[in-house]
C-alpha positions in Angstrom: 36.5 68.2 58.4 35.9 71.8 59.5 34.3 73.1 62.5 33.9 76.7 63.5 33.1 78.0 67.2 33.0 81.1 69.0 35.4 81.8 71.8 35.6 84.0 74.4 38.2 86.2 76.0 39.8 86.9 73.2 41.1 90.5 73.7 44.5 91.2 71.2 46.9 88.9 68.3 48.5 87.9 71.5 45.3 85.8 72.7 44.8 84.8 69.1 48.5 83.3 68.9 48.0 81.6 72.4 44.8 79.9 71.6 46.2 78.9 68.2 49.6 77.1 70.0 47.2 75.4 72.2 45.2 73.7 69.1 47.8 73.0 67.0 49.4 70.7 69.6 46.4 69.0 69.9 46.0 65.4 67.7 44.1 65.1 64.7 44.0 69.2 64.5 45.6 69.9 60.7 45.3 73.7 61.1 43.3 76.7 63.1 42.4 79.9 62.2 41.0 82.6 64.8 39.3 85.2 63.4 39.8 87.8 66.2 37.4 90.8 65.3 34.3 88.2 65.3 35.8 86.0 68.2 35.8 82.9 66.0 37.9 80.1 65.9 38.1 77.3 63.1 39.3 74.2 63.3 40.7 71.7 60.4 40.8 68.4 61.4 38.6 65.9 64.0 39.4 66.8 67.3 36.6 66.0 69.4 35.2 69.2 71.3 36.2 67.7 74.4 39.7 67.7 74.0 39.1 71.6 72.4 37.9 72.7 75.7 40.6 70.6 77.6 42.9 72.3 75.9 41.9 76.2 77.1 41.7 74.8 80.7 43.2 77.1 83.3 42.9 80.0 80.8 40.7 82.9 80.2 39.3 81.2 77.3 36.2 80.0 76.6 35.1 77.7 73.7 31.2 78.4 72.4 29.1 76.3 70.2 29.7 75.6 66.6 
């Protein structure tokens, strides 16, 4: 399954890189792709959205809607 969201405070590769790293440790997360010009993030795999926004807690990161 595949499941695309915005996210904010994405500024530079750097934030792209970091929010990547903290997805792909994530269970049942095959692979993520940020598309930093359109602040989109997709996600392979069934992670629920739950543990997506768990996972950008305590950063400057913000997960949108699909």
């Amino acid at each position: 399954m595949e499941k695309t969201y915005a996210i904010s405070g994405l500024k530079c590769q750097g934030c792209a890189d970091n929010v990547t790293e903290r997805f792909s440790a994530l269970k049942k997360v095959e692979n993520v792709t940020v598309d930093l010009e359109q602040s989109l993030v997709t996600i392979t795999g069934n992670p629920s959205k739950w543990s997506l926004k768990r996972a950008l807690k305590g950063s400057p990161y913000k997960l949108g809607s699909e």
